[in-house]
N, C-alpha and C positions, 0 to 999 in steps of 0.2 A: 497675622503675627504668628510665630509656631514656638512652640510651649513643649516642656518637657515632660512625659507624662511615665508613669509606671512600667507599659507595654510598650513604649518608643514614643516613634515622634508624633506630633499633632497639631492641628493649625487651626485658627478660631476666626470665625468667617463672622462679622458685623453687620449689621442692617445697617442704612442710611436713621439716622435719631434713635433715641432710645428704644431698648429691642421687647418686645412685648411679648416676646417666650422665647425658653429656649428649648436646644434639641441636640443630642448626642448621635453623629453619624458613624457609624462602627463598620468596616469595610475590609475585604482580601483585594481590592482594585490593583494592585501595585503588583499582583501576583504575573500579570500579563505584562508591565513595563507601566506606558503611559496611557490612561486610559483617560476620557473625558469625564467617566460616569462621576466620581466624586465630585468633583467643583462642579459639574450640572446639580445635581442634587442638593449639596448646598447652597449654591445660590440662589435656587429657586425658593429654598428656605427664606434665605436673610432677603430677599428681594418682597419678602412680605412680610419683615420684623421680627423672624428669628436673629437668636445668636446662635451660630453652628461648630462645637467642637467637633475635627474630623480626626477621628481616631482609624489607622490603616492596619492590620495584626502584619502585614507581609510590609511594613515601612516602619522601621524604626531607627536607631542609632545602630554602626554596626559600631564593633568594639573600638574605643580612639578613634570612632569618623564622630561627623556631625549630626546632632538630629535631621531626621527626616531623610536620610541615605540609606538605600533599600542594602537591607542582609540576606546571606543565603538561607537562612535558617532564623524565624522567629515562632515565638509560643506565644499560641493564644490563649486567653484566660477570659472567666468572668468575672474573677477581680479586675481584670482591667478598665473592663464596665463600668463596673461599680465607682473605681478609683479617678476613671476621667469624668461619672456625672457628679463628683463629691468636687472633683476640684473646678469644673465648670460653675459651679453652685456658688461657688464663695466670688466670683466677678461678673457673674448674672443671676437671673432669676434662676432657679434650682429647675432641671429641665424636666420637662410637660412631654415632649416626643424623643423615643428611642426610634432609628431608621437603622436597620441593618442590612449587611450586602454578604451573599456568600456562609461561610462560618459565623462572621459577625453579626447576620441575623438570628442564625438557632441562639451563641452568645447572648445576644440584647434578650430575648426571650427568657433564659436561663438566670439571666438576671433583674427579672422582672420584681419576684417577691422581694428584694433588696432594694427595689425602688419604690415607696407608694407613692412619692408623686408621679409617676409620671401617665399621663390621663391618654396617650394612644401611642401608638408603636408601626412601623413599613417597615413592610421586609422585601428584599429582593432577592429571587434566585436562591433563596434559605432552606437549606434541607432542613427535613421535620423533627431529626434527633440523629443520635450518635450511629446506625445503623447504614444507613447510605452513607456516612461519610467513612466506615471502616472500611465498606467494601470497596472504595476506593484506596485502598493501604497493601501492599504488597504481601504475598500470602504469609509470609513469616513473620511480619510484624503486627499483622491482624490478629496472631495467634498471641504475639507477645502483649496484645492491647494497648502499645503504640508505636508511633514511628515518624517517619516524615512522609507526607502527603506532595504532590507536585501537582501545582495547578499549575498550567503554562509553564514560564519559565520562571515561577517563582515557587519557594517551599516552605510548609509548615509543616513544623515536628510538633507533632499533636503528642502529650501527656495521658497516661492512665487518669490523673484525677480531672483533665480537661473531656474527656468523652464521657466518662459518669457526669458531669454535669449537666452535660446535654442529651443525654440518652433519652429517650422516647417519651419514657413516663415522668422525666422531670420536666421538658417539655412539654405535654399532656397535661400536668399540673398548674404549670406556671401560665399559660394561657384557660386553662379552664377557669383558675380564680382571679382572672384579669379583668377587671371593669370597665374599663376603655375601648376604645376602638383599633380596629386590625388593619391594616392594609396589606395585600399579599399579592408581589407582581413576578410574572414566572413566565421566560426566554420559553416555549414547548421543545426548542430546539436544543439546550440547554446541555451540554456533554455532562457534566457532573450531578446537575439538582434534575430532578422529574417532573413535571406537572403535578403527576401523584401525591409527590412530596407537597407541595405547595395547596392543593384540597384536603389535606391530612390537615393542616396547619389551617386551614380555613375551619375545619370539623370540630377543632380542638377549641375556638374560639367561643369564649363563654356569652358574648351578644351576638347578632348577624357583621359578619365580617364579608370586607370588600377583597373578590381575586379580580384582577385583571392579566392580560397575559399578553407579554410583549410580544407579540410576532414577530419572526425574525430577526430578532434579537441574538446576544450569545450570553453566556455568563458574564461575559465582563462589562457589557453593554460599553462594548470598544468601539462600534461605530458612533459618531454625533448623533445623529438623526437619532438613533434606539436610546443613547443619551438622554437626550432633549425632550424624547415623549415619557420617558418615565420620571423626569423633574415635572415637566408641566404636571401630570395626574400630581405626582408627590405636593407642590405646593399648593394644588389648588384642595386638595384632600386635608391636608394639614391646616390651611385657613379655613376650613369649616371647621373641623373636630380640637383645635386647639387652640387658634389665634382670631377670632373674630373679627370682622370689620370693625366694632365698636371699640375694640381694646388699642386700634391702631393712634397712628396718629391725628390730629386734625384734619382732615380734608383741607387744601390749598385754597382759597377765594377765585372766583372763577376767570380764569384769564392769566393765571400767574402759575408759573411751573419753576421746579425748586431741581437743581442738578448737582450732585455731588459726588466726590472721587467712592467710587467702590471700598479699596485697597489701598497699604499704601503699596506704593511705586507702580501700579500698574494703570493703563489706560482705561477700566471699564469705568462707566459713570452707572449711577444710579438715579433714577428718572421721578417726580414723583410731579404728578397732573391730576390737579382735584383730591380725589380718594385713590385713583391709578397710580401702581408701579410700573416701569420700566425699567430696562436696560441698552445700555448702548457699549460699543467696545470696537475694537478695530480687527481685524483679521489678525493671525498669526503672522502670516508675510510682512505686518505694518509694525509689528511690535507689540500687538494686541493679544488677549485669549480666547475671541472670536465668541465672547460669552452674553453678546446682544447686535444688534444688528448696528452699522455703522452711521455714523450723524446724518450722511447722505442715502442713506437707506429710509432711516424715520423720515427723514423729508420729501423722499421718495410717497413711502406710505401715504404722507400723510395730502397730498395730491392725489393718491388714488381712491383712500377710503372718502375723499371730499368730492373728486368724480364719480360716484358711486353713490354716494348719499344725494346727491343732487339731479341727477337722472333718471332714482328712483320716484322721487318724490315730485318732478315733473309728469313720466308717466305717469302714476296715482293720481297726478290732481285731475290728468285727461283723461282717468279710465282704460288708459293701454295695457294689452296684456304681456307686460314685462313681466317675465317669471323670472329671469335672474341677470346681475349682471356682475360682469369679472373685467378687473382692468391691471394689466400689466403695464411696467414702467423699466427703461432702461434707462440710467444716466450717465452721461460720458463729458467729457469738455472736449471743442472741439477751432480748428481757426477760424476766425471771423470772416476772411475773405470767402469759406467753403457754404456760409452758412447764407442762402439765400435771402432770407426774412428778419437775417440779424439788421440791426439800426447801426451797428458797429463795423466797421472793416477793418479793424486794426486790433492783434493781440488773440486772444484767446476765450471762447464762450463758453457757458454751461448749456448743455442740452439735455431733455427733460423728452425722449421717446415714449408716447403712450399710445397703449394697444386696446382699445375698448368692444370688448366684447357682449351681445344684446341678444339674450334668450330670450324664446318668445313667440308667436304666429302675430310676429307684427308686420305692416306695408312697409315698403321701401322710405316712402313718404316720412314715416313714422319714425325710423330707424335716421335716416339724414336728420332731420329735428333733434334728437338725441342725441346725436351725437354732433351738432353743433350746442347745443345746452349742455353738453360736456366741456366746453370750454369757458361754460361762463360761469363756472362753480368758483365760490371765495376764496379757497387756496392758491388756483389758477390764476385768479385776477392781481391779489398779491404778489404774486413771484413774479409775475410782468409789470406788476407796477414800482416806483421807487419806496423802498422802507426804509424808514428812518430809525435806525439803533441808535441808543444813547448808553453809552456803559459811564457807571457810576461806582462808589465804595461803595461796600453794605457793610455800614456802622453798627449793625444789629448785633447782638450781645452775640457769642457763638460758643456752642455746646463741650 
């Protein structure tokens, strides 16, 4: 749902049940157009029971348009900060994680001693104070101590009293008397932020702070892939330092897996098996935001991860030396009449291509065994055999 906030627009990203922390994402992402990075990052959040305000400095209302319509010119602030974790506060729990991106990292920093709750902070791509961001500023307005900045094709007119905010030694201060935990993830290839910048901001950190460093990444982490690895670290970072397994919810009874809409209007479902989260969603081409893998995907999966556990675990019982094994799956529907070993000649089949691969100095012998006990794994047996679905109401009270 998107919310009207101080510094523009903003969108409030839900867990599946009651969310067991929350978290303020503070971003320049909109500076480049459309970027994946923000809804990766937060969902990877809400996919393990945050609530995620995503506040963007370069996406706000432009003058007479709507929330959330990108302007040419927006100002960034640490009031802004401030004013989206106060009003996050008042419809969740009061947020426990600041993640910042860009500008909006050294920001979340800067507004750190205006936050005591909040118990750990991620930064991405976050210069370490107001210095590396002037000397990005055009010589005559560097001189006049501000101006508008161009990242990509988007712009920020930085303020005199926004650069004294962040300047070095407010920075330096606000992480030195920080108690919580850091996380600090940095593109080396990065046009605007440095590496350097990003171990400045490690140094400054008043416990042992976590740097990772995207390879090949850029600053807007515009492609998926550099997307998707800097969520996977972020939530799995953030469920240890702020949302614990034990804070979650229930774990499911075993055998029972619970599937419910992400968003509203959108296709992604959120997944939850035992203690495990997932995610499922459709391609963009389908209608989807391509922000979990597709129902036929997990079901793909979940025939290979069961080919794989059960090939292992025959080698082991015989003592084979199977050092690894990888199994590839392609699925397609295909016509009956084409499909030699179908039972069916009429209409249309699903086919289920698997490519099983067996590391190893194993005999030939050995390898043929294996990979006919690859066909007798439980998933396998299932899918060729008849299942009986029964859908019913669920009368169950609902949240």
């Amino acid at each position: 749902m998107s919310v009207a906030l101080p510094a523009g627009g903003g969108r409030l990203e839900l867990p599946a049940g009651v969310p067991v922390a929350s978290a303020v994402l503070v971003s320049c992402f909109a500076c480049l157009g459309h970027s994946p990075g923000p809804e990766r990052l937060a969902r990877a959040l809400a996919s393990r029971g945050f609530a995620v305000l995503r506040l963007d400095f370069t996406q706000g209302p432009a003058p007479g348009g709507p929330a959330g319509e990108a302007r040419p010119d927006t100002v960034p602030s640490v009031d802004a900060v401030v004013a989206a974790s106060a009003w996050l506060a008042t419809r969740a729990p009061a947020p426990r994680l600041l993640v910042g991106h860009s500008l909006g990292g050294t920001a979340v920093v800067a507004a750190l001693p205006r936050l005591p709750d909040v118990a750990a902070v991620a930064l991405v791509n976050a210069p370490s104070g107001d210095r590396e961001v002037r000397g990005l500023l055009p010589p005559g307005e560097r001189d006049a101590e501000e101006g508008v900045l161009e990242l990509g094709p988007g712009r920020l007119r930085l303020r005199r009293d926004f650069l004294a905010a962040i300047d070095g030694a407010a920075v330096e201060g606000a992480l030195g008397g920080f108690p919580g935990a850091l996380l600090v993830m940095q593109a080396p290839g990065d046009r605007y932020v440095t590496l350097e910048s990003a171990r400045t901001l490690v140094a400054h950190a008043r416990r042992p702070a976590s740097l990772v460093v995207l390879d090949g990444a850029d600053h807007f982490l515009s492609r998926p892939e550099d997307a998707a690895c800097a969520a996977d670290l972020l939530g799995a970072w953030a469920a240890r330092h702020v949302a614990p397994v034990h804070g979650r919810e229930a774990p499911l009874a075993e055998g029972q897996v619970e599937v419910r809409e992400a968003a509203e209007g959108g296709l992604a479902q959120d997944i939850r098996v035992g203690s495990h989260r997932l995610r499922a969603d459709e391609p963009l081409t389908l209608g989807g935001r391509d922000s979990g893998p597709t129902p036929y995907g997990l079901l793909a999966a979940a025939l290979g991860a069961c080919t794989a556990m059960t090939v292992r675990m025959y080698a082991e019982r015989h003592g084979w030396p199977l050092t690894r094994v990888r199994v590839r799956l392609a699925h397609d529907t295909v016509h009956a009449k084409d499909c030699a070993e179908c039972e069916s000649r009429v209409g249309r089949v699903d086919r289920l291509e698997r490519f099983v691969r067996l590391e190893g100095p194993l005999t030939d012998e050995q390898r043929a065994r294996l990979l006919h006990v690859a066909d007798l794994c439980p998933v396998h047996r299932t899918l060729e055999s008849k299942v009986d679905v029964r859908t019913r109401w669920d009368d169950s009270s609902t949240e």
